[in-house]
C-alpha atoms as one frame of an Amber mdcrd trajectory, in Angstrom:
protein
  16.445   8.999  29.068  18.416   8.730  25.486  21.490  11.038  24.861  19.314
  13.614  22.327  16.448  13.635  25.623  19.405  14.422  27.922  20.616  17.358
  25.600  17.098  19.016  25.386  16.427  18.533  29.062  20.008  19.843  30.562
  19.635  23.605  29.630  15.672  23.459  30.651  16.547  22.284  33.999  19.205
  24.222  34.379  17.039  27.755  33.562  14.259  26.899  35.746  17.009  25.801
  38.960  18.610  29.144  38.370  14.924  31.061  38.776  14.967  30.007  42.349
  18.386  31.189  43.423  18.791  34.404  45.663  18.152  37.602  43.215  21.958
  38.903  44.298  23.996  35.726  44.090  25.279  37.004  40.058  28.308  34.514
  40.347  26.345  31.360  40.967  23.530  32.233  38.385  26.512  32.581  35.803
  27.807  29.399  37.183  24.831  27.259  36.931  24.339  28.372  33.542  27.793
  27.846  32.259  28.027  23.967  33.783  24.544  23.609  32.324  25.556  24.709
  28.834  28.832  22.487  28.788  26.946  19.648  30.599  24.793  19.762  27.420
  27.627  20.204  25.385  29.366  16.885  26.972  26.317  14.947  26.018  26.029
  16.218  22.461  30.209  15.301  22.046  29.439  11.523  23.339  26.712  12.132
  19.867  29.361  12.551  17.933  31.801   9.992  19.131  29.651   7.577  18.682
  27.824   8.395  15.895  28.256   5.894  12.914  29.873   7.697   9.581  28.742
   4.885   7.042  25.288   4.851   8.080  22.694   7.288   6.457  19.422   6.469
   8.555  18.799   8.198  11.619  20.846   7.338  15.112  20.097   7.656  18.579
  16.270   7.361  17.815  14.084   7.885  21.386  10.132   7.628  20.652   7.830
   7.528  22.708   3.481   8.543  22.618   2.643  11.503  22.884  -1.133  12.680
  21.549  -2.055   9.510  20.155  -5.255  10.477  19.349  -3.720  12.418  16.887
  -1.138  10.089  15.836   1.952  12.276  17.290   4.424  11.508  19.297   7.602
  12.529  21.057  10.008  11.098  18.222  13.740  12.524  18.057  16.623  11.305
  15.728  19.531  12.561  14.776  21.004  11.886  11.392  23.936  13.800   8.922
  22.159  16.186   8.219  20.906  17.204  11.909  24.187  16.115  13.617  26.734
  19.327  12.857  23.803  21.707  13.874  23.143  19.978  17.044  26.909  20.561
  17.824  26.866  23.948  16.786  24.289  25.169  19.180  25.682  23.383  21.980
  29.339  25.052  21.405  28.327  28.263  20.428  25.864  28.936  23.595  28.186
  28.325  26.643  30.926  30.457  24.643  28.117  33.180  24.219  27.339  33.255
  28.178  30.930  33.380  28.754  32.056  36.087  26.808  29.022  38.432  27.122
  26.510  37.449  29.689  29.431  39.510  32.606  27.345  42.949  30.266  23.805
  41.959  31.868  23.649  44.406  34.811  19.437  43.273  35.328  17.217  40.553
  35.553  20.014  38.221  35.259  18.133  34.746  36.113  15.799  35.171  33.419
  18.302  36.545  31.361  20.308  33.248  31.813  16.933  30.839  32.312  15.499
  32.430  28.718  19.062  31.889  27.202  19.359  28.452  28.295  15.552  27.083
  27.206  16.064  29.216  23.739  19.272  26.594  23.281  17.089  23.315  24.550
  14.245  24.588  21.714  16.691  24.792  19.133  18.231  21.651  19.712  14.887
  20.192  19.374  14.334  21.662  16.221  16.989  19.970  14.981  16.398  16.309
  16.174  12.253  16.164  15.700  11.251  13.567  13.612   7.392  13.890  14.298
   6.108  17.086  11.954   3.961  18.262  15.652   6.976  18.173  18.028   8.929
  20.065  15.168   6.359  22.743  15.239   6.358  22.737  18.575  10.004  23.674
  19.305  10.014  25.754  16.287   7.161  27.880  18.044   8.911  27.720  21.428
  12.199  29.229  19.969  10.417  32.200  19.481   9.122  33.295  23.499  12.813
  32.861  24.935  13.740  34.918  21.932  11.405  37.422  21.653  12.256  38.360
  25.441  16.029  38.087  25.342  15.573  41.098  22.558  12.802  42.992  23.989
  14.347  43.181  27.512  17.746  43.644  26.947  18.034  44.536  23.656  18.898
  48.334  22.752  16.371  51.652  21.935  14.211  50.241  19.885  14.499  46.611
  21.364  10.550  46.373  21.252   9.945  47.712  17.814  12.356  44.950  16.747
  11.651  42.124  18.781   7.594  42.360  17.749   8.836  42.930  13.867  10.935
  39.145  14.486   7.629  37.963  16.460   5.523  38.608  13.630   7.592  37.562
  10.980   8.549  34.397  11.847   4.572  33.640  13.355   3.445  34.749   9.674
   6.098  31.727   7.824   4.902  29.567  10.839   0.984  29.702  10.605   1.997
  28.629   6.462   3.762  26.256   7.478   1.074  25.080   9.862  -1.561  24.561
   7.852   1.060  22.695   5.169   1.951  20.342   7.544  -2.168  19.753   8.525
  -2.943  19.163   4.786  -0.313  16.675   4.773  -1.379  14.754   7.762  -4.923
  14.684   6.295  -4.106  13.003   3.224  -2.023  10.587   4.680  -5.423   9.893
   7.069  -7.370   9.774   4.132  -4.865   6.984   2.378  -3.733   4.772   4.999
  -6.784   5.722   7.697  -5.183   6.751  10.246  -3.670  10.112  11.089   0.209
  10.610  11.348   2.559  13.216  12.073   5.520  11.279  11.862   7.916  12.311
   9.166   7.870   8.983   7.630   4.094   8.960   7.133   4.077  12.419   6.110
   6.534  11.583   3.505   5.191   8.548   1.917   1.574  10.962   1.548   1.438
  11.222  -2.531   0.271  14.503  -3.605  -0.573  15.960  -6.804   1.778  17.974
  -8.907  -0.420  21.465  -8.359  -0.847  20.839  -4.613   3.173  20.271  -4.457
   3.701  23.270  -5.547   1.725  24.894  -3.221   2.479  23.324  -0.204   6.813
  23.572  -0.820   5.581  27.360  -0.926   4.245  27.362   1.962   7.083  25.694
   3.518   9.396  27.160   1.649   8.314  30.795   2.861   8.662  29.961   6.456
  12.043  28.811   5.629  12.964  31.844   4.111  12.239  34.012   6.506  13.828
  32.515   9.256  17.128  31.915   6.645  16.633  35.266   5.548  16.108  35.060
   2.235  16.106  38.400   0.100  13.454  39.726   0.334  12.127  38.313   3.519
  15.675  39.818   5.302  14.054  43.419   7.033  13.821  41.349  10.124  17.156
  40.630  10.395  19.079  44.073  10.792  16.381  45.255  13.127  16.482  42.364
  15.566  20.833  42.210  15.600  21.033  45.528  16.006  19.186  45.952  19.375
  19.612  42.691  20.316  22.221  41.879  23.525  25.392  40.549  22.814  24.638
  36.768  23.255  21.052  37.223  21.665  23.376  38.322  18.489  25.445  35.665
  18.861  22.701  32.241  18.828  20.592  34.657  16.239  23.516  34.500  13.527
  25.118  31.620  14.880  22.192  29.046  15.292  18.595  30.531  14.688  19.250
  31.162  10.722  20.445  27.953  10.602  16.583  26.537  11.007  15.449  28.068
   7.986  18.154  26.233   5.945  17.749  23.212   7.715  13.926  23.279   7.017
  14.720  23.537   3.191  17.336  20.250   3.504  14.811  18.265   5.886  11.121
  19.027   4.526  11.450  21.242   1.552  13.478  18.907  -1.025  12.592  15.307
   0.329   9.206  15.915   0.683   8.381  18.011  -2.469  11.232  16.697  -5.289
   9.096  17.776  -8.131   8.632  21.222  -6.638  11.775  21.669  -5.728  13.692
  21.175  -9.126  11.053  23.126 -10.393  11.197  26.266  -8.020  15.182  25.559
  -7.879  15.996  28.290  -9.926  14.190  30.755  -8.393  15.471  30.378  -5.190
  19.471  29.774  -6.305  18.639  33.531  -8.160  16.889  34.744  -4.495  20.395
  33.547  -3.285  22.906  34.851  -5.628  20.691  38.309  -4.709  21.179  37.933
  -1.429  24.929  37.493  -1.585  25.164  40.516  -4.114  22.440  43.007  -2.303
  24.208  41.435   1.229  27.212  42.244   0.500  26.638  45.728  -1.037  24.419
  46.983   2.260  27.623  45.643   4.593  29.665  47.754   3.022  26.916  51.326
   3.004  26.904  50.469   7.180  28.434  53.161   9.781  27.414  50.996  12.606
  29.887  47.465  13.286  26.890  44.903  14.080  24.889  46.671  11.314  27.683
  45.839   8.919  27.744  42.121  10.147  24.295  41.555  10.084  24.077  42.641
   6.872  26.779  40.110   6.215  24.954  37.412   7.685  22.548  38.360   4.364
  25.230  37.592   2.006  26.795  34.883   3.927  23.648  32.714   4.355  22.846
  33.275   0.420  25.778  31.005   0.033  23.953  27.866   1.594  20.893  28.561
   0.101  22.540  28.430  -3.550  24.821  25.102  -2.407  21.120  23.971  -0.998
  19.450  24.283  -4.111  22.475  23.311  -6.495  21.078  19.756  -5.018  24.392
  18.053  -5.859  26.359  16.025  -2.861  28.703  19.185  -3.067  26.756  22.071
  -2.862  24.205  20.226  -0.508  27.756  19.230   1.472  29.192  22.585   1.267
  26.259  24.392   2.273  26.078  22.547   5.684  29.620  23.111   6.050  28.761
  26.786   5.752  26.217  26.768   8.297  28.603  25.876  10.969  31.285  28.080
   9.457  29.171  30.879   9.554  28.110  30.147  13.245  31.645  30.525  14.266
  32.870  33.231  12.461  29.474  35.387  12.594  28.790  34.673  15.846  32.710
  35.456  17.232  32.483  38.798  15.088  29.254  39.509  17.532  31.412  38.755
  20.399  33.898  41.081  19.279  31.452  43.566  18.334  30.348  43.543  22.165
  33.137  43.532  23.323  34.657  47.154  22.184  31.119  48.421  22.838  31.103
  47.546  26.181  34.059  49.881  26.626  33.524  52.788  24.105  29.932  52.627
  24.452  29.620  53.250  20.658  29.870  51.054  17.334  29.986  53.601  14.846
  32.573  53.257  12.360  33.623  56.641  12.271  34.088  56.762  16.162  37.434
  54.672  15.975  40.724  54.187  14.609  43.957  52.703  15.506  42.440  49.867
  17.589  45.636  47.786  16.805  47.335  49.682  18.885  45.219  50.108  21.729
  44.057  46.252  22.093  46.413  44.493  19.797  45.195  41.220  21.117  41.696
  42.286  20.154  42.705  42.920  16.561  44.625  40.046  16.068  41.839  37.345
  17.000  39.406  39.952  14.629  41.835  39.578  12.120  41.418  35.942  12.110
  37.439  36.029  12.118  37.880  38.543   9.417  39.867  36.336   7.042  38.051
  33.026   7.706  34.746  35.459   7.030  35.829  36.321   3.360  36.959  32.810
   3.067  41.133  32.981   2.887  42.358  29.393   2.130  43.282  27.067   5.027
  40.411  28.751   6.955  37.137  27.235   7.454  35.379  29.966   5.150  37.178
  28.769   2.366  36.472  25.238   2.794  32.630  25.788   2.778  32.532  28.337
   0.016  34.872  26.164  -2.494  32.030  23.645  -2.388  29.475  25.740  -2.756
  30.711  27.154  -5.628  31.755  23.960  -7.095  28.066  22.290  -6.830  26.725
  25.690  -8.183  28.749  25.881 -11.137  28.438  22.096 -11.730  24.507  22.975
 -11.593  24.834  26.316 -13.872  28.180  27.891 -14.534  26.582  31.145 -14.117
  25.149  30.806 -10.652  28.513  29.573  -9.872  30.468  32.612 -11.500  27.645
  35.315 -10.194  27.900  33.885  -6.578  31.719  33.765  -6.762  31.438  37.994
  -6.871  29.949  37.602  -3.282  33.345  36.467  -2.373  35.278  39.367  -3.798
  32.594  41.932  -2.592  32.943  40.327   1.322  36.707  40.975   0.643  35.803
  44.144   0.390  33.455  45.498   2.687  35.482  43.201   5.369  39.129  45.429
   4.816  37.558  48.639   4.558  36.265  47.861   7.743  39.466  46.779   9.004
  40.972  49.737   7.406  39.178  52.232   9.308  38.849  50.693  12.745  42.075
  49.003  13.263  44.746  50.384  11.700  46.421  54.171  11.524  46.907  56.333
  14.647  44.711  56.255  18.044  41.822  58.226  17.486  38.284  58.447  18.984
  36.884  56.015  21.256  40.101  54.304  20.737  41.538  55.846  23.219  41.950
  54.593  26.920  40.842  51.127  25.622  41.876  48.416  27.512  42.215  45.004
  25.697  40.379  41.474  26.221  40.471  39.799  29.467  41.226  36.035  30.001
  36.970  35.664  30.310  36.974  36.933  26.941  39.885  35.556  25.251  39.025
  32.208  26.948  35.598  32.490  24.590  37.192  33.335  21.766  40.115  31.030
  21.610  37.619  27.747  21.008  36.552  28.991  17.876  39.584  30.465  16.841
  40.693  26.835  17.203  37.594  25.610  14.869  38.854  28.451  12.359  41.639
  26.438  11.082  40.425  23.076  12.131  38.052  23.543   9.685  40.180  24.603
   7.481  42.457  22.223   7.419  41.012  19.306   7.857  37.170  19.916   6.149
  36.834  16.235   5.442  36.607  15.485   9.295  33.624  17.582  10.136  32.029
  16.803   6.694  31.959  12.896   6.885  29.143  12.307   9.221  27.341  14.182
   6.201  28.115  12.958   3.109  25.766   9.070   3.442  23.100  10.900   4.695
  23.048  13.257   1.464  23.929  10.995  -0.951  20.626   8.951   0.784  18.731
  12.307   0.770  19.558  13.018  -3.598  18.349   8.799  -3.909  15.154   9.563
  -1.812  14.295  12.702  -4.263  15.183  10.714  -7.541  12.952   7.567  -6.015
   9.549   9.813  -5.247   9.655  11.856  -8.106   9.522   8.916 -10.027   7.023
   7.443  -7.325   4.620  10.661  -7.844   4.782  11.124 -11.109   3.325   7.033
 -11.573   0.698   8.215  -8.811  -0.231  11.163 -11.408   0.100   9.235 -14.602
   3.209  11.222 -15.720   6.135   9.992 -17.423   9.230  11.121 -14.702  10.913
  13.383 -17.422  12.728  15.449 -15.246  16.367  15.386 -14.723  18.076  12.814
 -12.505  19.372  14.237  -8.979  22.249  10.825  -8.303  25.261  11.572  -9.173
  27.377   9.323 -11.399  29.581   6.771  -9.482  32.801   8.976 -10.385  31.737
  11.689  -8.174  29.576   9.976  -5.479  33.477   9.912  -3.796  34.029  12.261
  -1.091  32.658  15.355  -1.966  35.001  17.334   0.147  37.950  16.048  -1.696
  39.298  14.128   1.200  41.849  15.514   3.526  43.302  19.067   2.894
């Protein structure tokens, strides 16, 4: 079994050998799913160790047959583009069980077994490379899911978890029957059905049926992203999710949807995508604006982060669709920087509310005072949130910006108000919960544990590893975008010859100048 095999198979294992232990035995349930979680996160480090920088193609490839009948198989890679989000969801989830699963008081095995096959599904997602088996996982993401929130989740845990059900199945059933029309005409030109990327992506298509089918992938992408205004999912589900469901919901699952748009959306359909470009860089400049604007109306703390997540997740969208080695290069920068700080903000959020029982706003002040350890490891997330130079935020939004504005100056200068507007909704909240006299729930609280602390400290560590040194985590990125913007330039011209066209449209490669590194080397 390959190293990607051994990272999907570790937390399913693990789940179903903690269904059989005794009902009572909560210590060795936790166990088991903590060494399962860093097992898989020890496989997925020897990934990136020796993953090779200077190549662009996938690594680490593991096929084997599957429905052959069909033409799919089980085919996993793992490239630039798939190799930072891979790491991401195997970091983030034991950190999540440590620092909140000690709150689940019932039904703790399949608490811990739904948690740990929800992380093997999304690390499929990430490393398919036959369109089937992506679907697959993508659909599977959604049971473990749509449990974790509609058995431990909060009042109106069912309400929400059936309104993220249906959302994402309505994007998916699109993207479905995308995918089938696809595989059909790649049948109908070669003779024999495919779902393997590669096929799929040499299928030539028409310049009316492109557009149609990057729609239809393009709105299952957005929904799981979410993109304004596919986003009325998002508050719903946070809110009433648990604590860890919060965490892997902001810190990995939103990640698919801009994934989707790298992988499929812009190699597949280059035509459609330059064309439908600006509409979806103005969807994401809304987002960041509208995001930003509803964080700071909230009253409740997670409300006021999901709603974040809104504004934050705008950002890679517009870097995405800036489709320069910057943006595209800041935007999965972003992704993991938003995993950490989003999904450490969740922890916190938990945190207090397991001891005041409340997350209004209003409910608290002076928390510096009563947990100053507490507020200074916020403080951190905070900063690095609203992007504050030398923290990872800052790294990820700088290119962003910069591939935006090289794109259109004013995408670049609208999304840049984002920035100032997270400033703000980010100290007010500050403001009123941390600082001036005890008041409220505040009082009697009793500050983070070592449990807690030891989650938190990991990504506090990321915060200004990041930030410091962005080129480090960006490198394994930068061939396999460069090779992604080639691609795009090479079948536009390729389907515009197969419709008789002259290829008229701009030219995605960069000039040599700036085909350096795009994260401006060490900082």
């Amino acid at each position: 079994m390959g190293l990607l095999s051994l990272t999907i198979a570790i937390p399913v294992l693990t789940g179903l050998v903690i269904l059989f232990t005794p009902a009572g035995a909560a210590g060795l349930q936790r166990a088991l799913a903590l060494l399962g979680a860093l097992a898989a996160l020890g496989v997925s480090l020897a990934l990136w160790t020796g993953f090779d920088v200077a190549s662009a193609g996938m690594q680490f490839d593991e096929q084997v047959p599957w429905i052959a009948s069909v033409g799919a198989s089980y085919h996993v890679g793992v490239d630039g583009l798939s190799l930072l989000l891979v790491l991401l969801t195997t970091f983030l989830t034991p950190l999540a069980l440590l620092g909140s699963s000690w709150s689940i008081k019932t039904r703790l095995r399949s608490f811990l077994a739904f948690f740990l096959l929800l992380e093997a599904a999304m690390i499929g997602v990430f490393v398919a490379q036959d369109l089937l088996l992506f679907y697959v996982f993508w659909e599977a993401m959604l049971i473990p899911m749509y449990f974790l929130i509609g058995i431990w989740g909060g009042g109106r845990r069912v309400y929400a978890a059936l309104k993220f059900f249906l959302y994402t199945m309505a994007g998916s059933v699109l993207m479905l029957a995308a995918i089938l029309v696809l595989v059909f005409l790649g049948a109908r030109e070669t003779g024999q059905m495919s779902f393997e990327y590669a096929a799929v992506r040499a299928v030539l298509v028409g310049a009316g049926l492109e557009r149609w089918l990057f729609l239809a992938f393009a709105v299952a992408f957005a929904i799981k992203v979410p993109l304004l205004p596919f986003h009325t999912w998002l508050p719903d589900a946070h809110v009433e999710a648990p604590t860890g469901g919060s965490v892997i919901l902001a810190g990995v699952l939103l990640k698919m949807g801009t994934y989707g748009f790298l992988r499929f959306c812009l190699p597949l359909f280059p035509r459609a995508s330059v064309e439908f470009a600006p509409l979806f860089a103005g969807l994401a400049i809304a987002g960041i604006i509208y995001g930003a604007f509803m964080a700071l109306a909230q009253t409740d703390l997670k409300k006021l982060v999901a709603y974040s997540s809104v504004s934050h997740l705008g950002f890679v969208v517009l870097g995405v669709f800036a489709m320069n080695p910057e943006g595209i290069v800041g935007g999965l920068l972003q992704m993991v920087n938003h995993g950490i700080n989003t999904g450490a903000l969740f922890l916190l959020v938990g945190m207090i509310y397991d001891r005041a029982h409340t997350r209004m706003i209003a409910d608290f002040g002076g928390v510096g005072r009563a947990m100053p350890v507490f507020s200074a490891i916020a403080m951190v997330f905070v900063l690095a949130s609203i992007g504050l130079p030398s923290t990872n935020g800052f790294a990820g939004e700088f290119l962003i910006l910069l591939g935006a504005f090289r794109d259109r100056p004013l995408y670049g200068i609208l999304g840049a108000t984002g920035v100032v507007l997270g400033a703000v909704y980010m100290l007010v909240m500050v403001r009123k919960v941390i600082w001036g006299e005890v008041v409220g729930a505040a009082r009697g609280l009793v500050d983070l544990n070592r449990r807690e602390v030891a989650s938190l400290v990991p990504l506090l560590l990321l915060v200004f590893a990041i930030g410091f040194k962005p080129h480090f985590f960006t490198r394994p990125a930068e061939a396999a975008v460069e090779r992604l913007l080639l691609e795009m330039s090479a079948r536009r011209v390729e389907l515009d010859a197969h419709d008789g066209t002259a290829a008229t449209s701009l030219v995605l490669v960069p000039p040599p100048e700036l085909r350096s590194t795009p994260s401006g080397g060490d900082r």
